[in-house]
LUMMAR-873898 format. One line per field, with one value per atom (N, C-alpha, C): atom name; y, x, z. Coordinates in Angstrom, 3 decimals. Last residue first. Layout:
<torbas>
guba = CA / ... $
north = Y / ... $
east = X / ... $
up = Z / ... $
</torbas>
This chain:
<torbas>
guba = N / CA / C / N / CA / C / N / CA / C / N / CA / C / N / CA / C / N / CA / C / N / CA / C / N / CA / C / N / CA / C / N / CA / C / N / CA / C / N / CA / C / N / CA / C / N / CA / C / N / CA / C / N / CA / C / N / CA / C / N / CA / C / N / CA / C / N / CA / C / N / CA / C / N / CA / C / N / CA / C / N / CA / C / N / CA / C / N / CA / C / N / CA / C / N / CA / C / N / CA / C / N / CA / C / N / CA / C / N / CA / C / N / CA / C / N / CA / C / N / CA / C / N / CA / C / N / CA / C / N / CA / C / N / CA / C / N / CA / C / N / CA / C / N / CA / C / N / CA / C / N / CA / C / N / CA / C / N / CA / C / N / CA / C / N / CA / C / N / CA / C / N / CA / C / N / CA / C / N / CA / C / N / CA / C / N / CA / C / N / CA / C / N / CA / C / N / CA / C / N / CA / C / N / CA / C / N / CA / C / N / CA / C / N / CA / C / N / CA / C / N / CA / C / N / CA / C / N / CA / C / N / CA / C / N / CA / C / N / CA / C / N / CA / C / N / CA / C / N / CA / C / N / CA / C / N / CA / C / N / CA / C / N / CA / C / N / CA / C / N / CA / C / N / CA / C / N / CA / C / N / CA / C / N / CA / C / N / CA / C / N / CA / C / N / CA / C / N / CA / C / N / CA / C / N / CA / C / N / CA / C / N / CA / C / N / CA / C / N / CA / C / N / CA / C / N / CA / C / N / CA / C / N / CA / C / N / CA / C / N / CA / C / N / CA / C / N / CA / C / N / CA / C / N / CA / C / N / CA / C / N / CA / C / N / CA / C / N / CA / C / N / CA / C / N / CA / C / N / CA / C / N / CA / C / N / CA / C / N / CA / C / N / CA / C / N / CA / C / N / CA / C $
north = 1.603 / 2.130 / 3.405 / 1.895 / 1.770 / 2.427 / 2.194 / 1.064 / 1.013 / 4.260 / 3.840 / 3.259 / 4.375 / 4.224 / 3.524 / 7.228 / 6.520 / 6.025 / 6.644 / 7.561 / 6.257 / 7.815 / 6.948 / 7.638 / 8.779 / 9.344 / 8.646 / 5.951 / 7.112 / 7.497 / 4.686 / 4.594 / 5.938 / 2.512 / 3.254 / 3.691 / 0.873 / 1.173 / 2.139 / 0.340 / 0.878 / 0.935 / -1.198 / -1.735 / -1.064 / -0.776 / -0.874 / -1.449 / 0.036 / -0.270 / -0.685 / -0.490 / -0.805 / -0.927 / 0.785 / 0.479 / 0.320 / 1.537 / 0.659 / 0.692 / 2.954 / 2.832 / 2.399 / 2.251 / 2.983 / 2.364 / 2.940 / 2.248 / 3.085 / 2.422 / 3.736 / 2.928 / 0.638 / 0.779 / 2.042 / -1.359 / -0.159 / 0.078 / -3.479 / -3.607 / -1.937 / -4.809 / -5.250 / -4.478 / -3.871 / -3.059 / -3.397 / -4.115 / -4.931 / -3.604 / -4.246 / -3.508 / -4.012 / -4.700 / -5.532 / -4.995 / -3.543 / -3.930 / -4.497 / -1.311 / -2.457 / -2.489 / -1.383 / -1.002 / -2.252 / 0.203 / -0.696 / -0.424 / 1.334 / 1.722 / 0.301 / 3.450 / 2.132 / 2.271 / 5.730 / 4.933 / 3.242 / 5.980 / 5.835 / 6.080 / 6.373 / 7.460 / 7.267 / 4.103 / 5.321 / 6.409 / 1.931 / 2.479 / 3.784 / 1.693 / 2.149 / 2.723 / -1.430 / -0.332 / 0.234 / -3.090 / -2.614 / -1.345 / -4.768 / -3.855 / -3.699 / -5.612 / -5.772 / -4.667 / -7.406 / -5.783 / -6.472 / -9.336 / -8.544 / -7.388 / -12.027 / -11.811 / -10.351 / -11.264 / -12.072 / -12.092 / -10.581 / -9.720 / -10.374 / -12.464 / -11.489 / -10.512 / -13.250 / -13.977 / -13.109 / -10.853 / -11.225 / -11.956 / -11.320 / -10.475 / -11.518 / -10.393 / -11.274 / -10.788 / -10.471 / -9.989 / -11.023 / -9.147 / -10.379 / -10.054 / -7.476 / -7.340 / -8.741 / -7.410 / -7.456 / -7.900 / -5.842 / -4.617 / -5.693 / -6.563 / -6.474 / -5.954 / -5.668 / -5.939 / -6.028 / -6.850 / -6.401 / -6.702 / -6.147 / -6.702 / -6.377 / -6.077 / -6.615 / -6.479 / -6.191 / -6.899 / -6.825 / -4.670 / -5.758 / -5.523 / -3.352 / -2.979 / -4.311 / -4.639 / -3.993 / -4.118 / -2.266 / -3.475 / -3.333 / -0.081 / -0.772 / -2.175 / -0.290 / 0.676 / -0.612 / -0.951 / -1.118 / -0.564 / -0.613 / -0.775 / -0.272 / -1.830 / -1.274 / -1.589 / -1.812 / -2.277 / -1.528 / -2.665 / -1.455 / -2.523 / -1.975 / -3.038 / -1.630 / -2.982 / -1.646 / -2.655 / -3.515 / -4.176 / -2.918 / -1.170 / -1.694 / -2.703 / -0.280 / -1.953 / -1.976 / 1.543 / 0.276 / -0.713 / 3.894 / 2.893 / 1.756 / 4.813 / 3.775 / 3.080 / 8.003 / 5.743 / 6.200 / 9.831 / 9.831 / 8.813 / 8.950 / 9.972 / 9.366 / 7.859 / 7.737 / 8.688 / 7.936 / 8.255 / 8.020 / 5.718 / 6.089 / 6.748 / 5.712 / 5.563 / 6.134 / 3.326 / 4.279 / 4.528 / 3.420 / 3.300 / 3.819 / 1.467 / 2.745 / 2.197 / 0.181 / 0.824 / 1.367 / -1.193 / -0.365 / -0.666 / -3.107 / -3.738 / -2.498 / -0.863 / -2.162 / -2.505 / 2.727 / 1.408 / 0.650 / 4.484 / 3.668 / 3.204 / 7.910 / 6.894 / 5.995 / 7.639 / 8.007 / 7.034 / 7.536 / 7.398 / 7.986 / 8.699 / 7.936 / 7.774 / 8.761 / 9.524 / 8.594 / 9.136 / 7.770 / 9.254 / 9.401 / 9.947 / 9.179 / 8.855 / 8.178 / 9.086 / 9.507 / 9.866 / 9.214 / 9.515 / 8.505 / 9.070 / 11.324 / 10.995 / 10.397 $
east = 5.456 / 4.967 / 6.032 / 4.935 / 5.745 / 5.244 / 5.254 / 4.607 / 5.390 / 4.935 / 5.929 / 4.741 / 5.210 / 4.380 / 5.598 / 5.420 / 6.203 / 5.054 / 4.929 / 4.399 / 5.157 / 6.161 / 5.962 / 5.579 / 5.511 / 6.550 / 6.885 / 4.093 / 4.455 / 5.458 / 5.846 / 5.723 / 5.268 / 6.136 / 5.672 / 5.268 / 7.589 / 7.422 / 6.639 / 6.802 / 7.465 / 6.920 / 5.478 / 6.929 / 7.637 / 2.267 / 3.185 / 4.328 / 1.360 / 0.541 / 1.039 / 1.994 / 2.860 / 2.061 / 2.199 / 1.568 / 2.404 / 2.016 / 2.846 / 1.969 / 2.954 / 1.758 / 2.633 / 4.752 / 4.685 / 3.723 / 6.378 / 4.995 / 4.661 / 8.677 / 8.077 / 6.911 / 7.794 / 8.231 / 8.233 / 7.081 / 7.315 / 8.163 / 6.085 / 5.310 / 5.964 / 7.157 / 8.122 / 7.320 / 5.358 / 6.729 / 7.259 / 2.410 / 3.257 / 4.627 / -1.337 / 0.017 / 1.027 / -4.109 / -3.267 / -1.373 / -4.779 / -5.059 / -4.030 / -5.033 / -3.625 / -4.185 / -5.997 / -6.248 / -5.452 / -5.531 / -4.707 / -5.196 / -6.839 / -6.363 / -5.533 / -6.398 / -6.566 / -5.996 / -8.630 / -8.124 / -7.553 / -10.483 / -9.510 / -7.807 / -13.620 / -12.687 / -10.815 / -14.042 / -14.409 / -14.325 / -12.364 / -11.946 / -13.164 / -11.417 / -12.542 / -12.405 / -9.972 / -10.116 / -11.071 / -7.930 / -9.280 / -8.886 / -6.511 / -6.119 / -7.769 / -6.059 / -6.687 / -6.363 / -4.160 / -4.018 / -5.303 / -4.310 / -4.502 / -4.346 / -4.625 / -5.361 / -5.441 / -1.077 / -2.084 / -3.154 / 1.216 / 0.195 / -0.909 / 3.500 / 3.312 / 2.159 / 2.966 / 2.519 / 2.503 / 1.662 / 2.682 / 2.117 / -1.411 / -0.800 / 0.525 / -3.755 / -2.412 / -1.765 / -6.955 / -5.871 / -4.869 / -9.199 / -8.514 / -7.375 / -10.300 / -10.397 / -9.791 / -9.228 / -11.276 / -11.322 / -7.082 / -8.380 / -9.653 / -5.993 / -5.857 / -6.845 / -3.287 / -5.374 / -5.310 / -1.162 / -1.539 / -3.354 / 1.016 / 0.033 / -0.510 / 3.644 / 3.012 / 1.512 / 6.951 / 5.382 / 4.632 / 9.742 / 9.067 / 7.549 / 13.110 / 11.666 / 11.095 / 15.322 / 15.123 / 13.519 / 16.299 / 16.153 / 15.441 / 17.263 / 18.174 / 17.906 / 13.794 / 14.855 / 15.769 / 10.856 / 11.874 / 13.197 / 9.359 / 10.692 / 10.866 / 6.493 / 7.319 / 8.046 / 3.754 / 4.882 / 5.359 / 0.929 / 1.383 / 2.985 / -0.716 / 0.060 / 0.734 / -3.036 / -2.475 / -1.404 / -2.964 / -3.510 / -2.261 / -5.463 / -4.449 / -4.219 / -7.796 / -7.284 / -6.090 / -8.753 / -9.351 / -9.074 / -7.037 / -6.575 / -7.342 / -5.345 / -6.544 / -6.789 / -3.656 / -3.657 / -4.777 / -3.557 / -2.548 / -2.823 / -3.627 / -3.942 / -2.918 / -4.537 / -3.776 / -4.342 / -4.124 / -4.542 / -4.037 / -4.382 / -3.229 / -3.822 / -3.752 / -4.799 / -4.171 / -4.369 / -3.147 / -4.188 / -4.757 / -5.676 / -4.909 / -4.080 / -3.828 / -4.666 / -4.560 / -4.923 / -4.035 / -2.629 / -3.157 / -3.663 / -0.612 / -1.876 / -3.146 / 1.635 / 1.351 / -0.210 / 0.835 / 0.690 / 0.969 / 1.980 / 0.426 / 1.345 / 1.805 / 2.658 / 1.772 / 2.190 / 1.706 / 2.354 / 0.096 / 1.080 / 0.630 / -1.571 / -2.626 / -1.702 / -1.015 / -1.665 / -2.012 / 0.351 / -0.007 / -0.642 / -0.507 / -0.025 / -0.551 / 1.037 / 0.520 / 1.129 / 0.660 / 1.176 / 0.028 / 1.540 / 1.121 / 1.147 / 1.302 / 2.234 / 1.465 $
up = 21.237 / 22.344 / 22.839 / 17.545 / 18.776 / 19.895 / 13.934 / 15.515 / 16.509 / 11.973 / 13.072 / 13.379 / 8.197 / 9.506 / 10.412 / 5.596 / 6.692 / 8.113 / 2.542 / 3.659 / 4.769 / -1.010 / 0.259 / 1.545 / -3.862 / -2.851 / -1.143 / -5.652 / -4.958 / -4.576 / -8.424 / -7.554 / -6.766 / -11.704 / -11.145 / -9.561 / -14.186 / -12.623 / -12.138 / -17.411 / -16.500 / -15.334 / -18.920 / -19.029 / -17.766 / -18.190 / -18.977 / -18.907 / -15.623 / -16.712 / -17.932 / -12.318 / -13.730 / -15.247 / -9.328 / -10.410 / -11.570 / -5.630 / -7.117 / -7.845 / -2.122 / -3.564 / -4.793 / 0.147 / -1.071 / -1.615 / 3.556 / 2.837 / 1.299 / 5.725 / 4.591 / 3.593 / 8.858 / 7.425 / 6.601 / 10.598 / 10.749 / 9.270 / 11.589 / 10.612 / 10.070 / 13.922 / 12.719 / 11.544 / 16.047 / 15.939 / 14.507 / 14.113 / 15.473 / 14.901 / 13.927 / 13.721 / 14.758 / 13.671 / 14.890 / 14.099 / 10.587 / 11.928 / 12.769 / 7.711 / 8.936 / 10.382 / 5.003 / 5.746 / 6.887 / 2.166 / 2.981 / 3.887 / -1.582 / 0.197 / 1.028 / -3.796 / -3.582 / -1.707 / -6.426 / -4.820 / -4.908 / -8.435 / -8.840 / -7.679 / -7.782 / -7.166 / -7.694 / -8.539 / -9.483 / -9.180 / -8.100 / -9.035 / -9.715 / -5.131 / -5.600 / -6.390 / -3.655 / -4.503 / -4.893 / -0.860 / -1.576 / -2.785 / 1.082 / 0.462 / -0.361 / 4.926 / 3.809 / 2.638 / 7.049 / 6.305 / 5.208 / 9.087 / 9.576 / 8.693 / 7.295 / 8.305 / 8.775 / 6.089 / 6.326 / 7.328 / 6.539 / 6.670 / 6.988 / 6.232 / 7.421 / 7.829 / 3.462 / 4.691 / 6.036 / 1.323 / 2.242 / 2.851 / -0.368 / 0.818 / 0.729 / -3.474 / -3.009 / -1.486 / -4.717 / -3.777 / -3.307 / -7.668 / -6.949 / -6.083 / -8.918 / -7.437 / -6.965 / -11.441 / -11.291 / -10.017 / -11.298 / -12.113 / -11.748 / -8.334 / -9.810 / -10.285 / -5.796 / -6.113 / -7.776 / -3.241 / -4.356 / -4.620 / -0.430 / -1.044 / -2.299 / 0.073 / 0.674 / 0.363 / -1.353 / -1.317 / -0.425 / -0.178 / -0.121 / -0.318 / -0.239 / -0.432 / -0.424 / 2.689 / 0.756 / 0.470 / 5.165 / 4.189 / 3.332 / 6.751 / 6.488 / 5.285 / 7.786 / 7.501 / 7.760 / 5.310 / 6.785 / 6.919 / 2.953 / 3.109 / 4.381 / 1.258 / 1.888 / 2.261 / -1.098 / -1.225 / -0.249 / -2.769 / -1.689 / -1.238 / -6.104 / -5.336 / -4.321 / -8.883 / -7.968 / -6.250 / -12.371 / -10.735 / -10.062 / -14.146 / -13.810 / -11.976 / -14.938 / -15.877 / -15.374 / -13.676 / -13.193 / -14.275 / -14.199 / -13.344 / -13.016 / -16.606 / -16.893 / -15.491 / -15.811 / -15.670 / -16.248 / -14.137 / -15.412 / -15.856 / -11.025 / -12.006 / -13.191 / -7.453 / -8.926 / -9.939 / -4.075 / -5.278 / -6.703 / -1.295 / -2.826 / -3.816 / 1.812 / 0.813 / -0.058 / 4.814 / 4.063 / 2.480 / 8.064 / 7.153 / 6.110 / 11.073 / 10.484 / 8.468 / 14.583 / 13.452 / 12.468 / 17.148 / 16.447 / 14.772 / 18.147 / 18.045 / 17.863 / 19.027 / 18.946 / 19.005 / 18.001 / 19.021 / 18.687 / 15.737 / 16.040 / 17.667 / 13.532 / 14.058 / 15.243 / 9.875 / 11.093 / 12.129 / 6.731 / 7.381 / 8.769 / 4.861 / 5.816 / 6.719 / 1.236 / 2.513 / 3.661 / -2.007 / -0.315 / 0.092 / -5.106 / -4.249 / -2.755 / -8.626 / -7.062 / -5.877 / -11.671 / -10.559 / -9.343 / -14.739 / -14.224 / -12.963 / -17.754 / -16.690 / -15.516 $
</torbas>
């Protein structure tokens, strides 16, 4: 059974920090690509970045420049790290994986941006 767990949520500043980090279990996880995905309240889950098993990275345009995603597949982690954080960046933030046919998701960690 496949399980992701977030950690790192919280609540920032405009033009804050925050560091989110996903454990995985149950996987092969350095043959799978690992992806952080969140949902804003009232709207529908969204992309925002992915890593694949030989470290290649995809972001949202909204992220761009300011989230990096990384992995350390021998701690079997994958992290996000969010600089220059803005009010729009406020979301429930979920860990993804799909080694197969099926979905797979943490329980999500909630980040506020706000003065």
């Amino acid at each position: 059974q496949v399980q992701l767990v977030e950690s790192g949520g919280g609540l920032v500043q405009p033009g804050g920090s925050l560091r989110l980090s996903c454990a995985a279990s149950g996987t092969i996880f350095n043959r799978n690509t690992m992806g952080w995905y969140r949902q804003p309240p009232g709207k529908q889950r969204e992309l925002v970045a992915s890593i694949t098993s030989g470290g290649s990275t995809d972001y949202a345009d909204s992220v761009k420049g300011r989230f990096t995603i990384s992995r350390d597949n021998a701690k079997n982690t994958v992290s996000l790290q969010m600089n220059s954080l803005k009010p729009e960046d406020t979301a429930v933030y979920y860990c993804h994986t799909k080694p197969g046919r099926v979905n797979y998701w943490g329980q999500g960690t909630q980040v506020t941006v706000s003065s």
